[in-house]
Residue frames as qw, qx, qy, qz and C-alpha x, y, z in Angstrom:
[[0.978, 0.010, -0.070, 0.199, 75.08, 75.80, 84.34],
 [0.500, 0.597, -0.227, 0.585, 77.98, 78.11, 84.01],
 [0.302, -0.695, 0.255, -0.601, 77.29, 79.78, 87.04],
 [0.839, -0.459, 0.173, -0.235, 76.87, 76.33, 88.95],
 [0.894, -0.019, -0.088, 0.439, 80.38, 75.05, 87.64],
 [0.158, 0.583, -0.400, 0.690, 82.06, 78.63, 88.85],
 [0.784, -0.465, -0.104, -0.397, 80.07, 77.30, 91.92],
 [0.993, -0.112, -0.020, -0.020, 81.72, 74.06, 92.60],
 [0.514, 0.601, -0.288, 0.540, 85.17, 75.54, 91.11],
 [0.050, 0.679, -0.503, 0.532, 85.39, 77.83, 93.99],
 [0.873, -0.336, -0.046, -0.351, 84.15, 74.94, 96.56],
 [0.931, 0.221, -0.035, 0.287, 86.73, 73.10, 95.43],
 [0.388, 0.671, -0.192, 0.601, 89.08, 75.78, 95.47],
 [0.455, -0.551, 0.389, -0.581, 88.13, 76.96, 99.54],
 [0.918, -0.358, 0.122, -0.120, 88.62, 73.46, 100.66],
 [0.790, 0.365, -0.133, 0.474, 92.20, 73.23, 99.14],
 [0.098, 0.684, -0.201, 0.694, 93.16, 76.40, 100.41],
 [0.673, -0.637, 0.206, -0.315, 91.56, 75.60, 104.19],
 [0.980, 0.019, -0.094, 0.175, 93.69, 72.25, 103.51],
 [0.510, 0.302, -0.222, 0.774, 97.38, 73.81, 102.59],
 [0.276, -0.699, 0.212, -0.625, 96.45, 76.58, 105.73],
 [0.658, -0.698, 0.119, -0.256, 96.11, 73.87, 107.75],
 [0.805, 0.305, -0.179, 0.476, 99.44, 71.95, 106.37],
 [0.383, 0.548, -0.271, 0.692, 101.34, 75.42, 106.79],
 [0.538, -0.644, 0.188, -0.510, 99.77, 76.09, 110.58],
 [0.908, -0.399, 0.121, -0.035, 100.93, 72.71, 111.62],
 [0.826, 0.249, -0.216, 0.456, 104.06, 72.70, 110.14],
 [0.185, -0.643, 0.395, -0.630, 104.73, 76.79, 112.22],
 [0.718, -0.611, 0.057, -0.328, 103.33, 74.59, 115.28],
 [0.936, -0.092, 0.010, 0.340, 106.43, 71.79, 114.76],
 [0.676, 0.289, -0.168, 0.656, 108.94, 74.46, 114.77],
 [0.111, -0.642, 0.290, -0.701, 108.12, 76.49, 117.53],
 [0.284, -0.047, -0.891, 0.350, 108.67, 74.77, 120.89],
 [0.180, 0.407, 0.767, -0.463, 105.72, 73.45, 122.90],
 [0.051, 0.485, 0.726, 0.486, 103.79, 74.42, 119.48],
 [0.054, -0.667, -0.438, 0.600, 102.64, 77.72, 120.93],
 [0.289, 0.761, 0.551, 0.187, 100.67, 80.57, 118.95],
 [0.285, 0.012, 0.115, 0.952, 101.10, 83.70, 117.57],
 [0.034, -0.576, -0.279, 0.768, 98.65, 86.54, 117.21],
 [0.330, 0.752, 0.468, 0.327, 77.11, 102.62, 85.18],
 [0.091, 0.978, 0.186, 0.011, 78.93, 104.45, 86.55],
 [0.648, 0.576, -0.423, 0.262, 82.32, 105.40, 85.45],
 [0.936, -0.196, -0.107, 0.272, 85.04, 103.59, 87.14],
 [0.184, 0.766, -0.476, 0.390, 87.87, 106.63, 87.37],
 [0.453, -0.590, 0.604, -0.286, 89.44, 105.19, 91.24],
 [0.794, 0.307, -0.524, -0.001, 91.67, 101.64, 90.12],
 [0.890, -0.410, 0.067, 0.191, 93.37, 99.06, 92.74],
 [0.384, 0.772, -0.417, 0.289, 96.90, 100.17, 93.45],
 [0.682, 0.270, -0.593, 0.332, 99.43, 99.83, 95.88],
 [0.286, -0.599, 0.298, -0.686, 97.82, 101.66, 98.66],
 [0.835, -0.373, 0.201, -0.351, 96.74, 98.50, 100.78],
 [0.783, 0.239, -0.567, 0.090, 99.94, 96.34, 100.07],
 [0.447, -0.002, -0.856, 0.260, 99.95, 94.14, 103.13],
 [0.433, -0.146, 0.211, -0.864, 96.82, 95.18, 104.41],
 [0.326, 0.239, 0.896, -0.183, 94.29, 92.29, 105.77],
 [0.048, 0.213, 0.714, 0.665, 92.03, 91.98, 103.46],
 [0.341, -0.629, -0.677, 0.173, 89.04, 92.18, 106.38],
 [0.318, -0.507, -0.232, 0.767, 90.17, 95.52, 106.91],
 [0.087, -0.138, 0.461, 0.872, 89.33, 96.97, 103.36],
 [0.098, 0.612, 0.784, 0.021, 86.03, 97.31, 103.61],
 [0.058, 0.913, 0.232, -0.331, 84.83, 100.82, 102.33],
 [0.231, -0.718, 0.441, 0.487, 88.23, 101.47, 100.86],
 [0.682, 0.088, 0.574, 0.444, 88.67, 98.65, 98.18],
 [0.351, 0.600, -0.215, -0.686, 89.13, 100.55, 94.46],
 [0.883, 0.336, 0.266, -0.191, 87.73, 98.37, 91.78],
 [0.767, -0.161, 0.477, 0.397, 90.32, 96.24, 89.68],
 [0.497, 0.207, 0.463, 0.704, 89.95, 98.16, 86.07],
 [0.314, 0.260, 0.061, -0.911, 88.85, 101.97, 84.82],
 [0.213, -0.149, -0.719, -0.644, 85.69, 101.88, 82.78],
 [0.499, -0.092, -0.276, -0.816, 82.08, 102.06, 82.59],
 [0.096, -0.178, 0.979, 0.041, 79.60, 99.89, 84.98],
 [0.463, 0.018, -0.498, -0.732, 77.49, 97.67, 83.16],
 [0.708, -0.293, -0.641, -0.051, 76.24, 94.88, 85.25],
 [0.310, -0.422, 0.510, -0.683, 75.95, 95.91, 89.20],
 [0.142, -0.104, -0.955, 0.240, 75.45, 92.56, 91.90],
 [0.260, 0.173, 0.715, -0.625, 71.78, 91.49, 92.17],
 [0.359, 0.538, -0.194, -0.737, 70.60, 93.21, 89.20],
 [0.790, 0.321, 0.521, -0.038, 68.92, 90.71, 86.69],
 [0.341, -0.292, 0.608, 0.655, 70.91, 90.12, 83.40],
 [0.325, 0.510, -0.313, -0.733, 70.22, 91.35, 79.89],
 [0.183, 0.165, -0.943, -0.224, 70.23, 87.80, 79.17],
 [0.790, -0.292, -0.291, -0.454, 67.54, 86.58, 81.27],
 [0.643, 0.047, -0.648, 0.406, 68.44, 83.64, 83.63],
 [0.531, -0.697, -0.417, 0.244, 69.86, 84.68, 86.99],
 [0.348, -0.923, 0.043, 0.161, 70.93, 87.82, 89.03],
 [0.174, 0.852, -0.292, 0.397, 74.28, 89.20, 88.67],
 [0.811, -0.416, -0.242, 0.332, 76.80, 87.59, 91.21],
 [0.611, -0.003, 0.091, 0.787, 79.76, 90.50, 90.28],
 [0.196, 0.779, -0.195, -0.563, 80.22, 93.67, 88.31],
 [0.682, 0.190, 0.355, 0.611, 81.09, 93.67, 85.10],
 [0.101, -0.794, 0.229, 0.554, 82.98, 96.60, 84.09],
 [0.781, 0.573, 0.187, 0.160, 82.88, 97.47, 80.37],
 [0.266, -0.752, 0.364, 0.482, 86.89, 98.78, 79.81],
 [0.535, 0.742, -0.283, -0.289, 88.73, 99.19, 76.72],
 [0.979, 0.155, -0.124, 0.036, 90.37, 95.93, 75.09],
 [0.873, 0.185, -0.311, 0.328, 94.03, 95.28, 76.73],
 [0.313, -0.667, 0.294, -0.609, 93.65, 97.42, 79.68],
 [0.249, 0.307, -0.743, 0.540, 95.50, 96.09, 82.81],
 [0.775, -0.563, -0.087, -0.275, 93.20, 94.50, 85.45],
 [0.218, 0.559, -0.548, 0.583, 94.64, 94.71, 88.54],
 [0.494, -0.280, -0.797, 0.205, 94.56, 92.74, 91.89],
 [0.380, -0.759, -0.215, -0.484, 92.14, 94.71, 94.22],
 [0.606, -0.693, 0.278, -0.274, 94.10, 93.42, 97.24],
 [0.127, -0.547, 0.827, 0.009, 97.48, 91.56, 98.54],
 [0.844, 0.059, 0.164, -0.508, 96.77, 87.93, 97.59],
 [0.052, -0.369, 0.822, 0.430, 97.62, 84.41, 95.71],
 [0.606, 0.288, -0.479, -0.565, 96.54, 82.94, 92.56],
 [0.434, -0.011, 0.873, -0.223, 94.87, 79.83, 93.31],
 [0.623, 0.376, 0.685, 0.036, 93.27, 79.70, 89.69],
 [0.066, -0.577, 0.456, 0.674, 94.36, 81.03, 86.27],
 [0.242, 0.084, 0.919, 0.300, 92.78, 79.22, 83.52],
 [0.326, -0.123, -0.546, -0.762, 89.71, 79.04, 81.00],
 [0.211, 0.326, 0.816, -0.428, 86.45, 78.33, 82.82],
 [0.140, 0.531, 0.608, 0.573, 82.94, 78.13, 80.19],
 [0.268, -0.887, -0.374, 0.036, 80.91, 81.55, 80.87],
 [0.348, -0.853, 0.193, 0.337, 83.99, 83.34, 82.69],
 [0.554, 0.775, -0.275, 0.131, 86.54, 83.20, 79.58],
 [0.369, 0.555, -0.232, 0.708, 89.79, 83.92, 80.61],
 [0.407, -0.752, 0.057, -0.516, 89.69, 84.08, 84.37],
 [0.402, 0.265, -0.630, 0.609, 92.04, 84.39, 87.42],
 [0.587, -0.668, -0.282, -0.361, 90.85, 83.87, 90.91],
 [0.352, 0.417, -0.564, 0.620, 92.93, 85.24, 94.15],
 [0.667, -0.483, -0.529, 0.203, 92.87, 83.99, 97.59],
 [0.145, -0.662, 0.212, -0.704, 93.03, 86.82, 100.26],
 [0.136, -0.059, -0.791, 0.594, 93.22, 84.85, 103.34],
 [0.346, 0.236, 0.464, -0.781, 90.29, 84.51, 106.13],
 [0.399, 0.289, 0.866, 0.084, 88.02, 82.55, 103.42],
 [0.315, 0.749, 0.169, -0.558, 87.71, 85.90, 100.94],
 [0.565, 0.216, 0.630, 0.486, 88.45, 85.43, 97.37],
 [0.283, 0.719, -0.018, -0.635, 88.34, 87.99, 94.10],
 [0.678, 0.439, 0.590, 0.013, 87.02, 86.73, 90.81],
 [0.157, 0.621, -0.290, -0.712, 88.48, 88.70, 87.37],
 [0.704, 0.237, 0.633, 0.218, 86.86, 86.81, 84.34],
 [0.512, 0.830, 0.219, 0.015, 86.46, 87.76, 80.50],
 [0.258, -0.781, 0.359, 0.440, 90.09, 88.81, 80.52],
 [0.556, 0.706, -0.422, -0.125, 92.41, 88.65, 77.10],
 [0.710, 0.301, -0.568, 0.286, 95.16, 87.27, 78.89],
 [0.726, -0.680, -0.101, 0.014, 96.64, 85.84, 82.42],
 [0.164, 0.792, -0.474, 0.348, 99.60, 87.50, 83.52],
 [0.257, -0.549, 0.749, -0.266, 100.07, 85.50, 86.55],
 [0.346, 0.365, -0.863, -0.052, 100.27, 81.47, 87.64],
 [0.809, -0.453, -0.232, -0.294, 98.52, 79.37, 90.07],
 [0.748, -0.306, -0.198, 0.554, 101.03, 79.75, 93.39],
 [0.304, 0.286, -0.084, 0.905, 102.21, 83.33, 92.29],
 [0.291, -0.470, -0.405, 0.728, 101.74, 85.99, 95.21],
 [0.200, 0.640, 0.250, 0.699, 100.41, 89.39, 93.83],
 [0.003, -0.040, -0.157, 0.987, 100.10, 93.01, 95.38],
 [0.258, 0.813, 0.427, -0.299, 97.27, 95.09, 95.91],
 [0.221, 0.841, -0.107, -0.482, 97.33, 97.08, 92.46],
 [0.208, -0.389, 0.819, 0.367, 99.90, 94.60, 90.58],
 [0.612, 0.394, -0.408, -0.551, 98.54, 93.53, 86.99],
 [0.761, 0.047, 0.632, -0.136, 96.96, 90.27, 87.15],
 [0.480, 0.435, 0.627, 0.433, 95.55, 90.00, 83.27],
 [0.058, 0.153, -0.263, -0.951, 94.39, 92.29, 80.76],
 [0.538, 0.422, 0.259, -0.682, 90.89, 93.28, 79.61],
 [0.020, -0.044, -0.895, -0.443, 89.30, 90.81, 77.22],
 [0.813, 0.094, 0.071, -0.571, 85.74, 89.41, 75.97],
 [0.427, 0.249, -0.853, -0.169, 86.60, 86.21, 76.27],
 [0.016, 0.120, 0.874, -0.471, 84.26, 83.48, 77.23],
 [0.109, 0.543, 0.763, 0.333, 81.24, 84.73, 75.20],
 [0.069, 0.746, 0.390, -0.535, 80.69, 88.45, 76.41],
 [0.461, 0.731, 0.431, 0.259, 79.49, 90.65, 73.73],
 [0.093, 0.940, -0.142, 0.296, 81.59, 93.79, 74.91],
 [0.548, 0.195, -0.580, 0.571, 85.62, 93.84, 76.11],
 [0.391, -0.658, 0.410, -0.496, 85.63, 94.50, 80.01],
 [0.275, 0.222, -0.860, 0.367, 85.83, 92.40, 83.53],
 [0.649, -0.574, -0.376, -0.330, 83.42, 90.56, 85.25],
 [0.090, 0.294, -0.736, 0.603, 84.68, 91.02, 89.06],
 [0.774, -0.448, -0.444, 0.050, 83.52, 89.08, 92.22],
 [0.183, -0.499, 0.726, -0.436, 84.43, 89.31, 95.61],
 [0.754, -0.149, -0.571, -0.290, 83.69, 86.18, 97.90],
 [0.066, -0.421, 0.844, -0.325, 83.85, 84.43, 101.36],
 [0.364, -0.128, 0.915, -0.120, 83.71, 81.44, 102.16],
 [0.309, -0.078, 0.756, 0.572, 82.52, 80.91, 98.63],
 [0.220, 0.746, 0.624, -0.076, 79.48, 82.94, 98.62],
 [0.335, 0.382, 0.165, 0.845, 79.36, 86.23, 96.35],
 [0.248, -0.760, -0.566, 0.200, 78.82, 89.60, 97.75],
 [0.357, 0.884, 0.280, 0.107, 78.15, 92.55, 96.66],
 [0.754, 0.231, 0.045, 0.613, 81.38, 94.61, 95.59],
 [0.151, 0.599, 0.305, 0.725, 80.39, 97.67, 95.42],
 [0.715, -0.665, -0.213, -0.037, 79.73, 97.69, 99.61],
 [0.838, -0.191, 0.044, 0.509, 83.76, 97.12, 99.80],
 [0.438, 0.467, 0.281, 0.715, 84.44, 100.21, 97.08],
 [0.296, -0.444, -0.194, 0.823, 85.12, 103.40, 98.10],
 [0.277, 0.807, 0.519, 0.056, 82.72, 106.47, 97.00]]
């Protein structure tokens, strides 16, 4: 159930966004004449500032994962619970460690969600998204802009995990996929 109302969330979330994209495209088109176009295992390598204003499409191989620590949960992989598959990572890190945006982006959700605690979700343009639940606290806002590398929240078990870290996601167009493809070796 959790999993099918982070589902809908982001559904909900990629049809807003496609909306306000197509607001802000038509509003560029009314101010340019004749509407013409333009053109488990440890976690040591953290999201910084190396890719600030980098397409997000372009960071494939390269991404560095959002917090240091230990992973415990790897996309596909069947949970300790039972149930279903792994959609994320979840990265076990020490309580009130800095989780950090993986790529330029904006906060298009910031709030409590059941299952995901504590959990901020950033739009990357091009219909990709990145997912940071279980967190202590949100640092940033729904509307606020962020950096690659720039401190989103902090490391938390909130939301019912049994150990402090960050579940992470990536996404497009609102399907999950694997993370760990994107992450530099």
């Amino acid at each position: 159930r959790d999993e099918e109302r982070l589902g809908k969330l982001i559904d909900q979330l990629a049809k807003a966004i496609a909306r306000n994209r197509e607001q802000r495209d038509q509003q560029k088109n009314e101010r340019k004449p004749g509407g013409i176009q333009r053109k488990g295992d440890a976690v040591d390598s953290v999201a910084d500032a190396t890719f600030v204003g980098r397409a997000f499409q372009t960071l494939k191989g390269k991404l560095k994962l959002p917090v240091r620590g230990e992973l415990q949960g790897r996309f596909g992989s069947p949970r300790e619970d039972g149930g279903v598959t792994w959609k994320g990572l979840f990265i076990k890190a020490e309580n009130g460690q800095a989780v950090r945006a993986v790529a330029d982006g904006q906060v298009v959700y910031a709030d409590w969600l059941r299952g995901f605690g504590n959990l901020i979700i950033l739009d990357h343009g091009s219909g990709y998204m990145s997912l940071y639940g279980n967190n202590e606290s949100l640092l940033k806002q729904v509307g606020d802009a962020t950096q690659s590398g720039e401190t989103v929240a902090s490391v938390g078990s909130s939301g019912g995990a049994v150990e402090s870290g960050v579940y992470f996601e990536l996404r497009l167009e609102g399907k999950p996929f694997d993370p760990m493809k994107w992450v530099a070796r």
